[in-house]
C-alpha positions as CSV (number, residue, x, y, z in Angstrom):
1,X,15.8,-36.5,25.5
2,X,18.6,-37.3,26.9
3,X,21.6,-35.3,28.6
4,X,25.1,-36.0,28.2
5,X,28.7,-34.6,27.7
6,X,31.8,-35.6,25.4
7,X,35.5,-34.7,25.5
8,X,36.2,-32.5,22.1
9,X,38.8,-35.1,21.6
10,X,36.5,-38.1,21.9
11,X,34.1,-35.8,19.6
12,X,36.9,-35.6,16.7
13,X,37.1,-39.6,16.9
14,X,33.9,-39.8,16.5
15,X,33.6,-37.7,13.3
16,X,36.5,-39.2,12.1
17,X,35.4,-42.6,12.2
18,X,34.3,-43.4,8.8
19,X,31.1,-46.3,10.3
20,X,30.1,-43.5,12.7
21,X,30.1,-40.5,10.1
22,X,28.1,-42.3,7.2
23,X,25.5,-43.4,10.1
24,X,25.2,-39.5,11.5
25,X,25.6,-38.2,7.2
26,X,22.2,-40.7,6.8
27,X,20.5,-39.2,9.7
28,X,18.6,-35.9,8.5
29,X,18.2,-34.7,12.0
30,X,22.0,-34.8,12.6
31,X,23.2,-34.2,8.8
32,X,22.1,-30.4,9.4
33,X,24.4,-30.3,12.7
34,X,27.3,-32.0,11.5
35,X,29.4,-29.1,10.0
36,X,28.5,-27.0,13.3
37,X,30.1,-29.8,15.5
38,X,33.4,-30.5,13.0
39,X,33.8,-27.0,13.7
40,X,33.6,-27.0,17.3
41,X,35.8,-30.4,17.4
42,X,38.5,-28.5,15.5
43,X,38.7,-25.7,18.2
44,X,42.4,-25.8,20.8
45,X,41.9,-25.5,24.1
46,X,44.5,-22.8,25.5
47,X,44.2,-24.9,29.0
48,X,43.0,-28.5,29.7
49,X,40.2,-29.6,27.3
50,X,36.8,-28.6,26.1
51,X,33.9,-30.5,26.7
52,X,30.3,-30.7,24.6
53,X,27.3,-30.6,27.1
54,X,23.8,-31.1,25.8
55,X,20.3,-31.4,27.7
C-alpha cells in the first residue's frame, strides 16, 4: 500500500472529472468509498485548505 495526500480541491477535480469517475464507479473496491469522499470534498475550510491523508 501506498501513502499519500491530496488537496480537497485537487480531490473535487478528480471526482468531477467524468474519465476519472467512470474508472473509480467500475472499480468495486473504490465504488463503496466514493460517496464517503464526495462528501468530504464538498466540506469548506474555515482557514487555508483541507488535505486527504492516507497510509
Amino acid at each position: 500500500m501506498v501513502a499519500g495526500m491530496v488537496s480537497m480541491t485537487e480531490l473535487r477535480r478528480r471526482l468531477t472529472d467524468p474519465r476519472i469517475r467512470r474508472r473509480l464507479d467500475s472499480d468495486p473496491d473504490m465504488a463503496e468509498s466514493i460517496e464517503t469522499l464526495a462528501t468530504m470534498a464538498a466540506l469548506k475550510p474555515i482557514e487555508g485548505e483541507y488535505l486527504l491523508a492516507w497510509v
